[in-house]
N, CA, C and O atoms as a GROMACS GRO file, in nm:
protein
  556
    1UNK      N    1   7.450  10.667  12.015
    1UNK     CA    2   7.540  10.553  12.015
    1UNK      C    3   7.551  10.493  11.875
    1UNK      O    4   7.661  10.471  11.823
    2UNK      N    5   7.449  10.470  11.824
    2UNK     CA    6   7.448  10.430  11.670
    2UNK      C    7   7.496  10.522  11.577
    2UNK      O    8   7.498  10.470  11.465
    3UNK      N    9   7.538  10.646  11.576
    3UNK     CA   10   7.563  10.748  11.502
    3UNK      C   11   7.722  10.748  11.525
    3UNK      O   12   7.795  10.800  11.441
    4UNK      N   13   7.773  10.685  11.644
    4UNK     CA   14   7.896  10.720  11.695
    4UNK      C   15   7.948  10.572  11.586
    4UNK      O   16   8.003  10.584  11.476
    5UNK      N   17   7.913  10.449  11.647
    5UNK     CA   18   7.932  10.349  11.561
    5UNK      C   19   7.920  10.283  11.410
    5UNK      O   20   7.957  10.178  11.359
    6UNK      N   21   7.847  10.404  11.364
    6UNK     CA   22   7.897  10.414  11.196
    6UNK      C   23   7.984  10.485  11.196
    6UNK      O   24   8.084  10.436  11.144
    7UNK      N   25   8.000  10.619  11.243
    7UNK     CA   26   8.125  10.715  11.215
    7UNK      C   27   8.235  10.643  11.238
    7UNK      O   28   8.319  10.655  11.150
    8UNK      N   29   8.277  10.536  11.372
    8UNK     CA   30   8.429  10.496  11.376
    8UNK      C   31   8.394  10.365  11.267
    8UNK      O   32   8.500  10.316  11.226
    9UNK      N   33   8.290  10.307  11.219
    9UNK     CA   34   8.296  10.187  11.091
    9UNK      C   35   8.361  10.272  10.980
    9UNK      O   36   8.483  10.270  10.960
   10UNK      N   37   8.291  10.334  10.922
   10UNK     CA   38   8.315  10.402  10.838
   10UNK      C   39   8.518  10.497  10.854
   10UNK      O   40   8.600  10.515  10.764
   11UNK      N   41   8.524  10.522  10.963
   11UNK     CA   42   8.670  10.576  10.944
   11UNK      C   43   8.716  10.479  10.938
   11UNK      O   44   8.730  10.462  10.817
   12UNK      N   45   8.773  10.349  11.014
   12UNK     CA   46   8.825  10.236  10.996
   12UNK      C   47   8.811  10.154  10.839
   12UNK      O   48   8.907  10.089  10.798
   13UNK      N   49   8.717  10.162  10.778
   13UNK     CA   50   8.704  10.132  10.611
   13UNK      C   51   8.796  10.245  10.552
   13UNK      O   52   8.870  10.215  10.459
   14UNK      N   53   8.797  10.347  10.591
   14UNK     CA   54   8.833  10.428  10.509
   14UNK      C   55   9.013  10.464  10.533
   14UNK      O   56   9.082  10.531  10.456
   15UNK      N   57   9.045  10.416  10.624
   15UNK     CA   58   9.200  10.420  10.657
   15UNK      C   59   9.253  10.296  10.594
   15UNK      O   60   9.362  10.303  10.537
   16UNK      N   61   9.199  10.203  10.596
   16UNK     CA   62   9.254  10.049  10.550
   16UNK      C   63   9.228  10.102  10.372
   16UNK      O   64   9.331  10.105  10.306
   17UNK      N   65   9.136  10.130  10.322
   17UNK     CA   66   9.131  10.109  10.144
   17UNK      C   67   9.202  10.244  10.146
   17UNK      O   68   9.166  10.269  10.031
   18UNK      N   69   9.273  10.357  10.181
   18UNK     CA   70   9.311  10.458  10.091
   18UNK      C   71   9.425  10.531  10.171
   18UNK      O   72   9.490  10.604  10.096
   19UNK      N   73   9.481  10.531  10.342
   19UNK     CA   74   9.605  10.573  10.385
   19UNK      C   75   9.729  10.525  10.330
   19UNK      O   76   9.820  10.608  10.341
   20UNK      N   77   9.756  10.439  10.286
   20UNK     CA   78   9.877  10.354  10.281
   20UNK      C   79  10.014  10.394  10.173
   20UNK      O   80  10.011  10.440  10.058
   21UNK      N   81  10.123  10.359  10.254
   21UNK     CA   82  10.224  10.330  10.144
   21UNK      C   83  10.267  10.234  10.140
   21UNK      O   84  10.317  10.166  10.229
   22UNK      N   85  10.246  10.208   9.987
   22UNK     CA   86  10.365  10.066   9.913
   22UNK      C   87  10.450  10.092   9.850
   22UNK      O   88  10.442  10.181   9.765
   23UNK      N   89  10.534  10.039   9.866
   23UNK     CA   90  10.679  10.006   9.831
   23UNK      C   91  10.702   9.857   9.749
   23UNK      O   92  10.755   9.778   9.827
   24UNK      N   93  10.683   9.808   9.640
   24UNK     CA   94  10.752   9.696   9.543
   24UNK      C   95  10.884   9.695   9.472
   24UNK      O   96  10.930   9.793   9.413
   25UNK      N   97  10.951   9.554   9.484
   25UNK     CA   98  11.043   9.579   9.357
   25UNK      C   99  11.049   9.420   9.329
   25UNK      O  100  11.006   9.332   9.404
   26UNK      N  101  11.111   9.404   9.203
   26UNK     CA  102  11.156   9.274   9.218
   26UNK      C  103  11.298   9.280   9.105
   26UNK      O  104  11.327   9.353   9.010
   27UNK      N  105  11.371   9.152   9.179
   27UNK     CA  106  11.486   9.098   9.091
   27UNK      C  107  11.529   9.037   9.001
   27UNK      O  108  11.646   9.028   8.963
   28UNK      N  109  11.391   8.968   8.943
   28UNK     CA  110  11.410   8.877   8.840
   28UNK      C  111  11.383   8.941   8.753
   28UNK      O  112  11.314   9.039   8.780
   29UNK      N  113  11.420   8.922   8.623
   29UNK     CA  114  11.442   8.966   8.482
   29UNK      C  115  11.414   8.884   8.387
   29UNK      O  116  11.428   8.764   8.413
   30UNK      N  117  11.362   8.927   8.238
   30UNK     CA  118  11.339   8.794   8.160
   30UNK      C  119  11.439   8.842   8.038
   30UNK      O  120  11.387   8.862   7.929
   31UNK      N  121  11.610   8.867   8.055
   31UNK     CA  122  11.712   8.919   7.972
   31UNK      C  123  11.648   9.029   7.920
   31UNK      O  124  11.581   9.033   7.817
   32UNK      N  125  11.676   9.133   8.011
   32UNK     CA  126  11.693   9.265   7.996
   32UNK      C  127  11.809   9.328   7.918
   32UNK      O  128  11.913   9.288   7.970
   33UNK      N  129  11.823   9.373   7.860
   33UNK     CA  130  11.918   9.420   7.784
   33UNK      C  131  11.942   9.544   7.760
   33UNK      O  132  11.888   9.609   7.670
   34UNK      N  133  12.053   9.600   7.864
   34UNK     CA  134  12.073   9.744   7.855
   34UNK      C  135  12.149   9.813   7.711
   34UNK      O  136  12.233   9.728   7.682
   35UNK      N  137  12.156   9.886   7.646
   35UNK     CA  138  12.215   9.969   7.581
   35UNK      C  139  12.361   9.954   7.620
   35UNK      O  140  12.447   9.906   7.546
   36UNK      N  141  12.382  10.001   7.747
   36UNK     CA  142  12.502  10.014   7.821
   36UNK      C  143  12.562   9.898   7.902
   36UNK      O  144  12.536   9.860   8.016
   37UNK      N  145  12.663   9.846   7.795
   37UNK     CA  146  12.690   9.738   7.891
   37UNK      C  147  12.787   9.699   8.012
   37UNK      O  148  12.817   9.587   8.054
   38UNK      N  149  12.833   9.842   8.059
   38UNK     CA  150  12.888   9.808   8.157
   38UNK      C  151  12.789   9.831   8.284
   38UNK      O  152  12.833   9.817   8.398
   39UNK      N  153  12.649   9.868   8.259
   39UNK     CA  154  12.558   9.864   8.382
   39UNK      C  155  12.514   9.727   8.377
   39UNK      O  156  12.526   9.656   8.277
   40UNK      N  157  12.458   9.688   8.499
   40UNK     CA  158  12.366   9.580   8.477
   40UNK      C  159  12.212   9.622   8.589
   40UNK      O  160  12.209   9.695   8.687
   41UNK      N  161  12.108   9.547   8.530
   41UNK     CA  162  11.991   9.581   8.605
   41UNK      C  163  11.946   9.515   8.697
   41UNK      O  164  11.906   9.400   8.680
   42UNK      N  165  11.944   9.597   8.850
   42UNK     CA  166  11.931   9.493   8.946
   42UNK      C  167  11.786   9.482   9.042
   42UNK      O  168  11.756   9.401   9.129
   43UNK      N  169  11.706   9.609   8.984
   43UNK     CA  170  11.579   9.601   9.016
   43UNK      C  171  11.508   9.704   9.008
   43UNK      O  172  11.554   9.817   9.024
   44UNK      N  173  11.363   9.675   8.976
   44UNK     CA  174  11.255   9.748   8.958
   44UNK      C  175  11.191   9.743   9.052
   44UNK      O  176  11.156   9.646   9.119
   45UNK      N  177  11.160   9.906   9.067
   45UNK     CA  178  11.111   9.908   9.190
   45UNK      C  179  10.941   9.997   9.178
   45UNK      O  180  10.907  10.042   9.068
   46UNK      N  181  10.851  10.012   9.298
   46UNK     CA  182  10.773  10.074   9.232
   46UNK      C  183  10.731  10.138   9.371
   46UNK      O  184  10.752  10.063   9.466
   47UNK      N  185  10.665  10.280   9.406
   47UNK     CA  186  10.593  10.306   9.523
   47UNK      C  187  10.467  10.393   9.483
   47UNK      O  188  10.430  10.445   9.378
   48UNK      N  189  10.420  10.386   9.608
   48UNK     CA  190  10.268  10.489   9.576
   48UNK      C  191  10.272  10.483   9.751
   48UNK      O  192  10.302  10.404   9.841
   49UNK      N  193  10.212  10.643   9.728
   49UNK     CA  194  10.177  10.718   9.844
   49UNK      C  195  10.038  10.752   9.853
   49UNK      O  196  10.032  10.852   9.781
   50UNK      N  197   9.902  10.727   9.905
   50UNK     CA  198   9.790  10.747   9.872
   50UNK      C  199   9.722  10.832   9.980
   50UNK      O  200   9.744  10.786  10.092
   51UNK      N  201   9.662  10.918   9.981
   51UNK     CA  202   9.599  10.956  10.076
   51UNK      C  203   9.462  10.982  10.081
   51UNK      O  204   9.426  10.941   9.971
   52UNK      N  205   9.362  11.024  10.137
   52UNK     CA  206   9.246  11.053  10.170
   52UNK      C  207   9.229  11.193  10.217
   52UNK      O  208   9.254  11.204  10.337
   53UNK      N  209   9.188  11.327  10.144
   53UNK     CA  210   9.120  11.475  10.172
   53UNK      C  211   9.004  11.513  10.199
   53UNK      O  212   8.899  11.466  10.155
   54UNK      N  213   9.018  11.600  10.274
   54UNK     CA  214   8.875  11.658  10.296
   54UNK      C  215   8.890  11.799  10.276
   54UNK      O  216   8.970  11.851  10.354
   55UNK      N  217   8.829  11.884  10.184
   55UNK     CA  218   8.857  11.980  10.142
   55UNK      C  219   9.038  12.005  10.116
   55UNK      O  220   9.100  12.104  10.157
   56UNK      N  221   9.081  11.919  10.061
   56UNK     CA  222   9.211  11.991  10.016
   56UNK      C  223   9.296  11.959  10.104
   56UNK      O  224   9.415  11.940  10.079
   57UNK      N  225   9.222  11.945  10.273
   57UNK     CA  226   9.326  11.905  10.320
   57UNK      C  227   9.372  11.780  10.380
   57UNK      O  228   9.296  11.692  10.339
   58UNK      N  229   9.456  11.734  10.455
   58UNK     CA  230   9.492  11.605  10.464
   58UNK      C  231   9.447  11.533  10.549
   58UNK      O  232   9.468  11.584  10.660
   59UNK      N  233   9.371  11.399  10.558
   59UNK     CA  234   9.287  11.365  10.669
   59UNK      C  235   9.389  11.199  10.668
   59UNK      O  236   9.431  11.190  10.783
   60UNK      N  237   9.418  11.128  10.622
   60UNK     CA  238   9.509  11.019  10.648
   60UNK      C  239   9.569  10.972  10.491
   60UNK      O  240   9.510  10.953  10.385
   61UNK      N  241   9.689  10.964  10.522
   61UNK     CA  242   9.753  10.962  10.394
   61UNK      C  243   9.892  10.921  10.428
   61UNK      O  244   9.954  10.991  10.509
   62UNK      N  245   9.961  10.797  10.367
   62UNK     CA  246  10.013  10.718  10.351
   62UNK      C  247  10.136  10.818  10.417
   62UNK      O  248  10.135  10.941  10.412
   63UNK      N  249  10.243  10.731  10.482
   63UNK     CA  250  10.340  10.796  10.550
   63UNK      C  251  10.509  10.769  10.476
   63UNK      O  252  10.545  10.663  10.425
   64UNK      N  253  10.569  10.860  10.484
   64UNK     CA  254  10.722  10.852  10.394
   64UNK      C  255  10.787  10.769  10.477
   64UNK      O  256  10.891  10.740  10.420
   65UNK      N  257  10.782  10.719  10.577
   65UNK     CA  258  10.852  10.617  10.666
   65UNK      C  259  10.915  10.441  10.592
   65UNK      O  260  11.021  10.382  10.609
   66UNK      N  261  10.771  10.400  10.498
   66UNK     CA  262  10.816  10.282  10.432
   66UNK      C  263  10.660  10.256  10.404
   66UNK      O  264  10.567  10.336  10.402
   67UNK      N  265  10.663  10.103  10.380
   67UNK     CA  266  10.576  10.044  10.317
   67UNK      C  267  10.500   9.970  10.445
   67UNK      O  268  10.544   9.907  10.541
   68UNK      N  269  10.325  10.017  10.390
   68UNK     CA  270  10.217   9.972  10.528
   68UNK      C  271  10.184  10.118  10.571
   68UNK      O  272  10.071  10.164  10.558
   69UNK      N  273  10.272  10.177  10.616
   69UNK     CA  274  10.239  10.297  10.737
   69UNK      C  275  10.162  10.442  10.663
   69UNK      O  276  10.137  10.484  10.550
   70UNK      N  277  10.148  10.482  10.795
   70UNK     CA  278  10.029  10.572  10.753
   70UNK      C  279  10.042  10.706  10.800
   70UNK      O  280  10.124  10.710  10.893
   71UNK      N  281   9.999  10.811  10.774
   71UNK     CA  282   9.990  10.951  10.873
   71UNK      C  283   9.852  10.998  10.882
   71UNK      O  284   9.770  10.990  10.791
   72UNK      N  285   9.831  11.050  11.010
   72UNK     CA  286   9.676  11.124  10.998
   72UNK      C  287   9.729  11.301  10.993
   72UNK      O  288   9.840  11.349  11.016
   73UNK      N  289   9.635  11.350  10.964
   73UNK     CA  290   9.640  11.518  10.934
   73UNK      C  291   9.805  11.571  10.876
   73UNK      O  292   9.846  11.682  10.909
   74UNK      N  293   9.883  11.487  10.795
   74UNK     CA  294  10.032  11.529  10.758
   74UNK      C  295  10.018  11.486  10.620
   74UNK      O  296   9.991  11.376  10.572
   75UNK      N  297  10.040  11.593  10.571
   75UNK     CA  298  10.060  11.611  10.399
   75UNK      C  299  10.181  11.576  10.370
   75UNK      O  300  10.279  11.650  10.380
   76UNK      N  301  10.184  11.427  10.322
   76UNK     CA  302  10.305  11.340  10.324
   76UNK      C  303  10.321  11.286  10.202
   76UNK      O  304  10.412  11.204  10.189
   77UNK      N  305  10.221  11.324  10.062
   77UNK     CA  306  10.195  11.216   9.939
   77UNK      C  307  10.287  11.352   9.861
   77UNK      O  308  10.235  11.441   9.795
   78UNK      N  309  10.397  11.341   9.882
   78UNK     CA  310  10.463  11.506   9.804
   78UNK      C  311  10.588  11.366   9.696
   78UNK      O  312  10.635  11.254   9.719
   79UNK      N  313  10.590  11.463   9.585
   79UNK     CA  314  10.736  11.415   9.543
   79UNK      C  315  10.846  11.374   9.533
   79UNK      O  316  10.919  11.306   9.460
   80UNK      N  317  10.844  11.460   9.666
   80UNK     CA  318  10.973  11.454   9.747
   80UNK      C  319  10.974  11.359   9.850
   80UNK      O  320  11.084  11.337   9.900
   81UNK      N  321  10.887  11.304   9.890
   81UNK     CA  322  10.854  11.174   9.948
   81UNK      C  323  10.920  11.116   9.864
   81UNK      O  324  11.040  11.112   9.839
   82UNK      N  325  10.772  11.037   9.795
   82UNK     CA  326  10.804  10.921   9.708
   82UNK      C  327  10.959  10.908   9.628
   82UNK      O  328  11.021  10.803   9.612
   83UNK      N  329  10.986  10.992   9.600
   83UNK     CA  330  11.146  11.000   9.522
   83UNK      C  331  11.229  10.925   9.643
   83UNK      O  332  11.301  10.827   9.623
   84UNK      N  333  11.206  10.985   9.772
   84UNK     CA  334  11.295  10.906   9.872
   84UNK      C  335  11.292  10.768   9.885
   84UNK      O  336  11.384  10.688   9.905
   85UNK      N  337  11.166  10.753   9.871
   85UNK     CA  338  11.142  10.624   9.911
   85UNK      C  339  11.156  10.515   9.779
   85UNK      O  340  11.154  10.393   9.797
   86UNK      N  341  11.168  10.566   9.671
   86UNK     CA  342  11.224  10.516   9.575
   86UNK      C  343  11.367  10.466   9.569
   86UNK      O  344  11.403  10.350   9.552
   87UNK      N  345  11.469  10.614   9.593
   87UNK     CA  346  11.603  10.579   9.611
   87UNK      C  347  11.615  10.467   9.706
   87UNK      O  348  11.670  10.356   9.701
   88UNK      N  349  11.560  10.519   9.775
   88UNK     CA  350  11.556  10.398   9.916
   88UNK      C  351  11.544  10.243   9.922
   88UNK      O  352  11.595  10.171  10.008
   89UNK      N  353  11.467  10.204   9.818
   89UNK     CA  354  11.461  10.107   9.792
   89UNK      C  355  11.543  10.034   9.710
   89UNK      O  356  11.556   9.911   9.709
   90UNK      N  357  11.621  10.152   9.610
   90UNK     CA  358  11.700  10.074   9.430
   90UNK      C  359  11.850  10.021   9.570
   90UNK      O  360  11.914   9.917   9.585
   91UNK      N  361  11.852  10.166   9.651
   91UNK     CA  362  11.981  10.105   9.716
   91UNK      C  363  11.983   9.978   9.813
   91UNK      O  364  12.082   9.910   9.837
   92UNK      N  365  11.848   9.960   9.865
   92UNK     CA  366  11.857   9.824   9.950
   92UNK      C  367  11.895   9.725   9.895
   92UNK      O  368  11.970   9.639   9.942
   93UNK      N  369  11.828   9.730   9.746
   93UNK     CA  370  11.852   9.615   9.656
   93UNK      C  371  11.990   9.595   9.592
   93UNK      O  372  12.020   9.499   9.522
   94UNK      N  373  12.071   9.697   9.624
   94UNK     CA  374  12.188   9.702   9.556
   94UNK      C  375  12.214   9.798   9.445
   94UNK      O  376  12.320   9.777   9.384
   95UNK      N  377  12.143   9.897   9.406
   95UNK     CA  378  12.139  10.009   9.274
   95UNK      C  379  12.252  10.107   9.363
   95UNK      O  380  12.263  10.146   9.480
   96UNK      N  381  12.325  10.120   9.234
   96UNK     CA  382  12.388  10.232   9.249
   96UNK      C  383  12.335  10.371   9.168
   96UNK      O  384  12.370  10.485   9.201
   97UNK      N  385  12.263  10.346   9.080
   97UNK     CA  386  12.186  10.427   8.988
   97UNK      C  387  12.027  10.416   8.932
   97UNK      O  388  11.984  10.305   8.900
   98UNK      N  389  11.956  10.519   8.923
   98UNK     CA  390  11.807  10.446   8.884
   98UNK      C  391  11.793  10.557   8.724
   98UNK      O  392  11.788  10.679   8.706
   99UNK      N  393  11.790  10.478   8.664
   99UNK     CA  394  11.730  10.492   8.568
   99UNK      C  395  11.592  10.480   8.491
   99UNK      O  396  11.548  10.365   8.503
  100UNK      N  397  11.506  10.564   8.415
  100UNK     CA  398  11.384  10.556   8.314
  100UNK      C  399  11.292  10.538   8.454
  100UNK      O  400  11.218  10.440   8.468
  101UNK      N  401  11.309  10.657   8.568
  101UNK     CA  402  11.207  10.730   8.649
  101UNK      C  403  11.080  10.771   8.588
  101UNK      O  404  11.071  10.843   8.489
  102UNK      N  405  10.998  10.728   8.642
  102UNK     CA  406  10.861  10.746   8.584
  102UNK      C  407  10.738  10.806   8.752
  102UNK      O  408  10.679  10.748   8.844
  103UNK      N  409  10.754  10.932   8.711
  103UNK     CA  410  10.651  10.978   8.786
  103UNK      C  411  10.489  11.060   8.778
  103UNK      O  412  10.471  11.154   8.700
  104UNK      N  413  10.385  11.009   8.865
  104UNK     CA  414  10.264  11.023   8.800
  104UNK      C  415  10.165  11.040   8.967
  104UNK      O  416  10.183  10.984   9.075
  105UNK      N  417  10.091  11.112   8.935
  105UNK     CA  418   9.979  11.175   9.007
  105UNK      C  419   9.864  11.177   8.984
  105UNK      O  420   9.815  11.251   8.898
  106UNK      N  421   9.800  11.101   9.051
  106UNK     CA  422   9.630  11.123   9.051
  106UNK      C  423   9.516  11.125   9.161
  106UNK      O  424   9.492  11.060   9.262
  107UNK      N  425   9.454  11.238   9.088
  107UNK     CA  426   9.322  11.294   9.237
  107UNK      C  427   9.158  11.244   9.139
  107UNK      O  428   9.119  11.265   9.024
  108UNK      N  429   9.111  11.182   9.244
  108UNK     CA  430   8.926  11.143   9.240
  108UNK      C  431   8.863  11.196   9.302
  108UNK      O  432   8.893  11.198   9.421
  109UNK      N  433   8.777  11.249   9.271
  109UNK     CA  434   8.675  11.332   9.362
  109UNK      C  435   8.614  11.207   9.445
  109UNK      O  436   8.590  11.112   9.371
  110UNK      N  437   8.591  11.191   9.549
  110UNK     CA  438   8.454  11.051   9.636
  110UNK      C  439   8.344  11.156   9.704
  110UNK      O  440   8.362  11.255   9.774
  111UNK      N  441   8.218  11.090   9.651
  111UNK     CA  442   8.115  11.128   9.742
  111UNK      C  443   8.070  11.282   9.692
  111UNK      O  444   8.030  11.291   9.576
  112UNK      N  445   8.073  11.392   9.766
  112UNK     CA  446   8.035  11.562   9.739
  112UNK      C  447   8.140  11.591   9.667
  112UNK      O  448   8.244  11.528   9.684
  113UNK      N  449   8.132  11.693   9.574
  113UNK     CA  450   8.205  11.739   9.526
  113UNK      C  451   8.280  11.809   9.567
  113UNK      O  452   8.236  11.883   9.655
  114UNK      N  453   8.427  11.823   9.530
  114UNK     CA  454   8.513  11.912   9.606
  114UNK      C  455   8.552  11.874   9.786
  114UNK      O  456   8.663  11.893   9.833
  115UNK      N  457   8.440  11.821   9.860
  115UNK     CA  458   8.449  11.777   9.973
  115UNK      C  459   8.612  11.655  10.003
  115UNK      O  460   8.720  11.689  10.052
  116UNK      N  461   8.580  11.545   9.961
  116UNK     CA  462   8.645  11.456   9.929
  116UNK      C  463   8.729  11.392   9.873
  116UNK      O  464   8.662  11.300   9.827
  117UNK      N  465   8.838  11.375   9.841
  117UNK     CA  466   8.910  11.316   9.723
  117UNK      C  467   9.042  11.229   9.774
  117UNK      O  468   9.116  11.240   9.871
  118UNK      N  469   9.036  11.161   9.689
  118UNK     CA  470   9.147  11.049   9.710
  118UNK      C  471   9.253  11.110   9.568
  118UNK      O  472   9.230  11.131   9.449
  119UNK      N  473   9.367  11.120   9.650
  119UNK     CA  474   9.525  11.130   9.583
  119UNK      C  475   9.604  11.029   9.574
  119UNK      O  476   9.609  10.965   9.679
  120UNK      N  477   9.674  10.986   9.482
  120UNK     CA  478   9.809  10.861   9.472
  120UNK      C  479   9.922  10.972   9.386
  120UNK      O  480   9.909  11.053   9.294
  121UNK      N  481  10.015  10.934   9.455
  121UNK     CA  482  10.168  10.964   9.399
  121UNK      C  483  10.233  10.842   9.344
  121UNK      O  484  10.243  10.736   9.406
  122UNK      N  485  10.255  10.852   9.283
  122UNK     CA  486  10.346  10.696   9.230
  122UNK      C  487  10.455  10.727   9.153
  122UNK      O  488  10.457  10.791   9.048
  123UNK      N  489  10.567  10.664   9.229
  123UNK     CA  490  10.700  10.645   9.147
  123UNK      C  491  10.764  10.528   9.083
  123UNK      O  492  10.770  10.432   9.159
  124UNK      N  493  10.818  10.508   8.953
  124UNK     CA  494  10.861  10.435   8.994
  124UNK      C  495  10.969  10.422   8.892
  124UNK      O  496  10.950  10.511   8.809
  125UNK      N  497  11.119  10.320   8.850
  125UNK     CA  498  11.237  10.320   8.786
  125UNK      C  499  11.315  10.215   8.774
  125UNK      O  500  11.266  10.108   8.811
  126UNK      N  501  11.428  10.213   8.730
  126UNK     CA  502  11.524  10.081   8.720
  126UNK      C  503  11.620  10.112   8.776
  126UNK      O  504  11.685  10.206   8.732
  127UNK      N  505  11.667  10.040   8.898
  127UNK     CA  506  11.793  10.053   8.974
  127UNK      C  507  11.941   9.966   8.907
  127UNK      O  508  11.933   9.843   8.911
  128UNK      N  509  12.037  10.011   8.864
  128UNK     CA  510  12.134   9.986   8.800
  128UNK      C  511  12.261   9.976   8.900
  128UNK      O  512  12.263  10.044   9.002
  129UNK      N  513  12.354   9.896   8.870
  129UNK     CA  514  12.487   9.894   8.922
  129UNK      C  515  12.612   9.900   8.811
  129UNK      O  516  12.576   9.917   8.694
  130UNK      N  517  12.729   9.890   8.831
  130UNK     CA  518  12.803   9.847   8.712
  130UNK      C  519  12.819   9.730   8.715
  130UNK      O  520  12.824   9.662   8.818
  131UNK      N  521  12.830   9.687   8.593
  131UNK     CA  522  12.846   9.523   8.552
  131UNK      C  523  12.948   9.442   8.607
  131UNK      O  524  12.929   9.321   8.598
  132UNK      N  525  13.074   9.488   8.674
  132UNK     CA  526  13.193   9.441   8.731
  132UNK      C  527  13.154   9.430   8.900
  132UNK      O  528  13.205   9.346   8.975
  133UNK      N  529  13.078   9.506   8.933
  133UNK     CA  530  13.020   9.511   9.064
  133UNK      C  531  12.993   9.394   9.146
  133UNK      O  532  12.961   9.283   9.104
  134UNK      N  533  13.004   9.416   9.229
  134UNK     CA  534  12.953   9.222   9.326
  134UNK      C  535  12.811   9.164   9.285
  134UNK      O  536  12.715   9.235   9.254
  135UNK      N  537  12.809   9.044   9.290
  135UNK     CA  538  12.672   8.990   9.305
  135UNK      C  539  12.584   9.029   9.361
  135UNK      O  540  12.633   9.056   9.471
  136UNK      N  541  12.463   9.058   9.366
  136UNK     CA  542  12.353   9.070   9.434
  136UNK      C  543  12.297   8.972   9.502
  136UNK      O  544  12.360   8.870   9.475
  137UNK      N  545  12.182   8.942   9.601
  137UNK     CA  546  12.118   8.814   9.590
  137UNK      C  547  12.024   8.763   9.480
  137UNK      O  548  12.015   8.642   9.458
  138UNK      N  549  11.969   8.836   9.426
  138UNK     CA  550  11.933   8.835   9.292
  138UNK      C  551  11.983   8.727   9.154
  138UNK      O  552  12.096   8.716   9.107
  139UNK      N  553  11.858   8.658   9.114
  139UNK     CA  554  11.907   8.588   9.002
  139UNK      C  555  11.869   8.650   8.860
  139UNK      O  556  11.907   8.596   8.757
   0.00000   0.00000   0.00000
């Protein structure tokens, strides 16, 4: 019984600090100044996909659905995720274009070697519109 009740402590710690996806952006600006002035910049956005391995393979790891959610045993921290969920976001905010994409990957070994490791995907860019374009809610 005590052996059972560290194992589900211990999984429950370990789904809350390392399954997750976030999704950020924000709208405010401190005069940004594009090159191009018929774009204007309507938000920065940022995501990370994180997951948790056990030997390589996928034991809970952040889900392509949105921001919070999670997957167990689905290899979901791919590129091709996060890129979605990037676009996904410049357009909620109003981007018609994302510009100065910045993408980056990193694995930690935890605990045994090779056993364990924690992965993050992270994307992230500037969502653009043209300058004649409607207002945003955005100041």
């Amino acid at each position: 019984m005590k052996k059972t009740s560290v194992f589900a402590v211990a999984a429950a710690v370990l789904a809350v600090l390392c399954g997750c996806t976030s999704v950020n952006s924000t709208q405010k600006f401190n005069a940004i100044n594009l090159t191009d002035s018929s774009m204007k910049a309507v938000c920065v956005s940022h995501v990370q996909i994180t997951g948790c391995y056990i030997l390589g393979l996928p034991l809970i790891v952040g889900s392509s659905h949105g921001d919070g959610k999670c997957t167990v045993f689905q290899y979901t921290g791919t590129l091709e995720n996060v890129m979605h969920l990037l676009t996904k976001e410049a357009k909620a905010k109003g981007a018609t274009r994302l510009v100065d994409v910045n993408v980056t990957e990193t694995s930690e070994i935890c605990g045994i070697p090779f056993l364990l490791s924690l992965r993050r995907m992270q994307a992230s860019g500037v969502g653009l519109r043209p300058a004649g374009a409607a207002q945003n809610a955005a100041y």
